[in-house]
C-alpha positions, 0 to 999 in steps of 0.5 A: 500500500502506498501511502502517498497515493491516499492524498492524490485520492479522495481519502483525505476529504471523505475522512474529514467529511465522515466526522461528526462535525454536527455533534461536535458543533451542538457541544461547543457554545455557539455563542463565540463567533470564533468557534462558529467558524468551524460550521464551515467545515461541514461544507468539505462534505460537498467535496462528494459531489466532485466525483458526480462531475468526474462521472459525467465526464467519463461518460461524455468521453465513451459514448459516441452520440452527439444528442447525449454529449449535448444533454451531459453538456447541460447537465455539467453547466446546471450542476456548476451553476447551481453548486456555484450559487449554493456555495455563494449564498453560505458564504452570505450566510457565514459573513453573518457570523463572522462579521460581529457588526452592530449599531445602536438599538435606537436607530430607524431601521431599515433606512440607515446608513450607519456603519458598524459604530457600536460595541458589542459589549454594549447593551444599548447595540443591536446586530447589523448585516444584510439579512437585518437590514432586509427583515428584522424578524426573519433575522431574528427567528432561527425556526425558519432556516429555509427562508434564510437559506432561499434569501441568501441564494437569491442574493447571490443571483441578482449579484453574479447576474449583476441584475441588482434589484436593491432590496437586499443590500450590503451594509459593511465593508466587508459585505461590500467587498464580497459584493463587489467580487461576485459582481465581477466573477458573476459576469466572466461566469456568465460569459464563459456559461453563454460561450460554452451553451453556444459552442455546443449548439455549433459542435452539434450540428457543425456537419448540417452546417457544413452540408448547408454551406455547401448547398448555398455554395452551390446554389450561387454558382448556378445562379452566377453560371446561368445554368438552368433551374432543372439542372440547378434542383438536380445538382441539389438533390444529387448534393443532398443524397450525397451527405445523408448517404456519404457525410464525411464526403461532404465534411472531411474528419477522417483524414487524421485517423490510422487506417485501422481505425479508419476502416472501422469507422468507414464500415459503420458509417457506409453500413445502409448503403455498402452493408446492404448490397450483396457484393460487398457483405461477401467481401473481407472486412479491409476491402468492403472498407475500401470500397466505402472510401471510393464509392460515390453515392448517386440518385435517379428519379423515374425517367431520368438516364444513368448513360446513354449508348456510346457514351465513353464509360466512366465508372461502373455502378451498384445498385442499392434500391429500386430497378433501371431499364436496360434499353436498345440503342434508339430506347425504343424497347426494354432488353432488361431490367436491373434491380437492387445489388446488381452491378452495371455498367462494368464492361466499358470499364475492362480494358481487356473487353476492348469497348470503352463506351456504353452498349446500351442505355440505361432509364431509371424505372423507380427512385434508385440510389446507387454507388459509383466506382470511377474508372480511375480509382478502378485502374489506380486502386483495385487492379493493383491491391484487389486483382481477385475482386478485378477478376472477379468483375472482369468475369461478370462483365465477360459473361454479359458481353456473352449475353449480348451477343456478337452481333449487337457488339458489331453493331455497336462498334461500326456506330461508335466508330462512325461517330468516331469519324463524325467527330474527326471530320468536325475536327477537319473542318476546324482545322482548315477553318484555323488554317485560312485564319493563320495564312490571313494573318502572315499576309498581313504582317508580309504587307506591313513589313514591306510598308516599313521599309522607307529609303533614307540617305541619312538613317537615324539611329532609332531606324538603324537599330530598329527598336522603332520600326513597326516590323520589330514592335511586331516582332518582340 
């Protein structure tokens, strides 16, 4: 047992807030105001309630909801004011008994003025303090300690409140110098319990305010660019998807953490929408954290278009709710339709396949949410440290080029290839177009040089050296 580890601890303070103080106190002759001192000691009984706070601590520290950290929040504030207030108001009480100040019986209470002129071996004096002055009888009568207590507490709240109604006033110096330093503390408390009740409120919803500042950024954007108002409200939705699905997209706070721990926190936060799909519960634990790092939530309402035909290809989708049409090439007829914890559109993505573009187009049938894979992240991140989840996916895009047949991805080939061509000729012409451009502006400067060119017996030096001359203005 180490014996210097008892006055680090609460041994000392429950040793002394365990004596009979009570008892002792009732045996000793009160009347002195010098052993009415030792009434305080029972105040080392509150020390208890120092362990209360410590708990409340603790419990801020482990548990992970922002709603119970704010509610142990309120509750640590109320419990320091109230304990602040308690301790101020038996300091009021204590002042009585420890300031012996008195003045003549014959004075016209309650307005007067008088100091502490009397002396207390006087019969002629009566006790003079702040709670005789307020009512003379409740001073006086010792039934009614709880009036007094509820007094004094009041007194200390209009004073830390520096509200200051003025029917309970100071009377002596000393009263007045307590006075004065609960005014002063009263008004950084109270500063530092707004601070504190503010703070919380902004760390509480400081990611719905991040995803508002991004919403408004957003919105001014639009509006400075022109953009239309039905791509404007998509953008918005898109936004709004994205940090119910995906938070920390949209208010970066894992940056700091270690992978391990990272990983973790990625599972449980992405668990109803990465969770939910059958792809990735298959999958080990490193990996179906990875993927939620990548993956990018996305919605669609009915009629709206994932892709289009021979569009280039990039990124590859899961689906987590609701079903999409697989169309022809003129979306003239249903060749399928994909519902939820599928995959699609993963061929354009195998650069083994050779089709870098779109075969068919895609039309959302209900409200789908879904998660996106960019092709980058594909080729930097899963080819290279996943290669059997690649193999994976590069067999199930396998089987569905299978599936359509040689035919539709001939066809579709001689289409992307024309529009290949297509895309080159517009090329051709703007490329001729930039050509007469170019020939019109040297025939200009041939005409100017040949214009500058003036015969002179006597040159000057501006025109020796050519600094002046239109041809070398041109030139630099």
């Amino acid at each position: 047992l180490d014996p210097f580890s008892l006055t680090r601890s609460w041994f000392i303070f429950d040793v002394v807030s365990s004596l009979p103080l009570d008892r002792f106190a009732c045996r000793v002759s009160l009347q002195d105001p010098s052993l009415r001192v030792f009434k305080t000691l029972r105040l080392l009984k509150l020390s208890r309630l120092v362990r209360g706070a410590r708990i409340l601590q603790v419990w801020h520290s482990a548990t992970t909801s922002q709603y119970v950290k704010s509610a142990i929040r309120v509750i640590q504030i109320c419990s320091s004011i109230i304990f602040a207030a308690h301790l101020c108001g038996c300091f009021w009480r204590l002042l009585i008994d420890l300031v012996d100040c008195r003045i003549p019986a014959d004075a016209v209470l309650p307005a007067v003025n008088a100091e502490c002129s009397c002396r207390a071996d006087s019969d002629k004096c009566q006790a003079w303090n702040w709670l005789q002055r307020f009512d003379p009888v409740l001073a006086e009568d010792d039934s009614r300690p709880g009036s007094k207590y509820l007094i004094a507490i009041y007194f200390t709240v209009i004073t830390l409140g520096t509200i200051g109604y003025g029917d309970v006033l100071p009377t002596n110096d000393t009263e007045r110098a307590y006075a004065m330093v609960l005014a002063l503390a009263g008004a950084i408390f109270l500063s530092f319990c707004v601070t504190a009740l503010s703070n919380m409120a902004l760390v509480g919803n400081r990611t719905d305010r991040a995803i508002e500042k991004s919403l408004k950024n957003l919105t001014h954007f639009m509006g400075r660019a022109g953009v239309s108002n039905a791509i404007a409200v998509r953008a918005q939705r898109e936004l709004r998807h994205t940090a119910r699905q995906a938070p920390f997209l949209v208010h970066p706070c894992l940056s700091l953490l270690s992978t391990r721990t990272l990983n973790e926190v990625m599972d449980v936060v992405t668990a109803e929408t990465v969770g939910s799909v059958k792809f990735f519960k298959e999958l080990d634990h490193e990996c179906r954290a990875w993927f939620a790092r990548f993956l990018r939530p996305c919605c669609l309402h009915p009629g709206e278009y994932l892709f289009k035909a021979l569009e280039l290809g990039d990124g590859m989708y899961w689906i987590v709710s609701g079903a999409l049409d697989v169309l022809d090439f003129g979306d003239s007829r249903t060749l399928a339709v994909v519902s939820s914890g599928n995959l699609i559109g993963e061929v354009c993505i195998i650069a083994e396949l050779g089709t870098p573009y779109r075969l068919n187009s895609v039309r959302a049938r209900t409200p789908c949410s879904l998660l996106c894979l960019a092709r980058h992240d594909f080729d930097e991140h899963l080819k290279p440290h996943f290669p059997t989840v690649y193999k994976a996916i590069a067999e199930i895009a396998e089987v569905r080029m299978r599936l359509a047949g040689p035919d539709v991805i001939r066809e579709q080939h001689q289409r992307y290839k024309r529009l290949g061509l297509s895309r080159a000729a517009g090329l051709k012409e703007h490329k001729v177009e930039l050509e007469g451009q170019l020939r019109l502006v040297r025939r200009g400067l041939r005409r100017l040089s040949a214009a500058s060119e003036v015969p002179s017996v006597a040159p000057s030096r501006a025109s020796v050296d050519g600094s002046r001359s239109p041809v070398a203005r041109l030139s630099r």
